[in-house]
C-alpha positions, -999 to 999 in steps of 0.1 A, spaced: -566 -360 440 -537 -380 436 -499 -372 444 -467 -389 437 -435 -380 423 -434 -396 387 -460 -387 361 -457 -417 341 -469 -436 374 -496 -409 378 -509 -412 344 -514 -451 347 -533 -448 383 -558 -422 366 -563 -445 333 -572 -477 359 -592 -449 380 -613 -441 349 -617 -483 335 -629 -488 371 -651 -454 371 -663 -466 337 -670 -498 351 -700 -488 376 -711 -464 348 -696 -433 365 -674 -404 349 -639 -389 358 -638 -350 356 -629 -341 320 -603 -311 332 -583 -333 355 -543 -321 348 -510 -328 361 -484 -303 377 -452 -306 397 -465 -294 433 -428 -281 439 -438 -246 421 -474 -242 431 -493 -249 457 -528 -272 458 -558 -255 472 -579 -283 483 -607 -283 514 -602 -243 526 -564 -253 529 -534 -248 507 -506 -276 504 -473 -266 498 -446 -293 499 -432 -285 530 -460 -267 548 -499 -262 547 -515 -229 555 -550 -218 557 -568 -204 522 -567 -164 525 -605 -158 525 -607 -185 554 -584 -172 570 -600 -133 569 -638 -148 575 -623 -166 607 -603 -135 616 -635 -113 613 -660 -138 630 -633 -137 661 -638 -100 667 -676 -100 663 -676 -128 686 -654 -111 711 -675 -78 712 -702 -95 726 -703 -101 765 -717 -136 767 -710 -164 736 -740 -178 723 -742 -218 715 -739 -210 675 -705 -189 680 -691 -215 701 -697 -239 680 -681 -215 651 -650 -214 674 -643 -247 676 -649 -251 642 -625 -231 632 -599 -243 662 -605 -276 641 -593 -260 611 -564 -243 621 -549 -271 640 -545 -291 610 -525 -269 596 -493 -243 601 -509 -217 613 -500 -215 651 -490 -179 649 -527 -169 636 -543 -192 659 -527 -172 686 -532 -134 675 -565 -141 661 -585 -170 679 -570 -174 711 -575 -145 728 -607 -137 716 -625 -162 727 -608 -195 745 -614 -229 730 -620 -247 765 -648 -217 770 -663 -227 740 -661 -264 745 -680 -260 779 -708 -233 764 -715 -269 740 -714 -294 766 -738 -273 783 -759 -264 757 -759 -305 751 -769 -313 790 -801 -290 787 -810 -301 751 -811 -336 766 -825 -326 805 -858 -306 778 -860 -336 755 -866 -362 785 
């Protein structure tokens, strides 16, 4: 993916991507296009990037919403949830989505919780290994 805010500069970049590609005998995806990302935004890695914000993709955001309340049914959190929540802490942090964070994940189930339910799971991994 490439951005910038002059097609004509965008256009020469993908023609030296493609001599280089061609170079170590590799291709460039034949339905690569070019838009204005001022009208639409680009869904890219579970995420959608508008200009002046980025948000999570809907269906992330309903699987992360539906994991939470299986998760916090349950009266102890098993290793492979916690890891789940964290996961999905590290998604929604790197985005604008504070408000869901806080409806959603954060009273469900705490990220600190989580993080120790790891580090613990990690201490007597290492105490059977040894």
């Amino acid at each position: 993916m490439i951005l910038g805010s002059n097609k004509r500069k965008l256009h020469k970049e993908r023609k030296l991507i493609n001599e280089y590609l061609n170079s170590i005998k590799l291709t460039m995806k034949h339905d690569w296009q070019v838009f204005l990302v001022d009208t639409r935004a680009i869904d890219f890695l579970g995420l959608r990037f508008f200009r002046d914000k980025t948000i999570l993709r809907k269906r992330n955001a309903l699987r992360i919403r539906r994991r939470m309340a299986k998760i916090s049914k349950k009266k102890t959190i098993p290793y492979q949830d916690a890891c789940a929540v964290v996961s999905y802490w590290g998604w929604v942090k790197r985005c604008d989505s504070y408000r869901f964070y806080n409806k959603y994940v954060k009273f469900k189930v705490g990220i600190n919780h989580a993080k120790n339910i790891i580090s613990l799971y990690a201490k007597q991994s290492l105490r059977n290994n040894n």
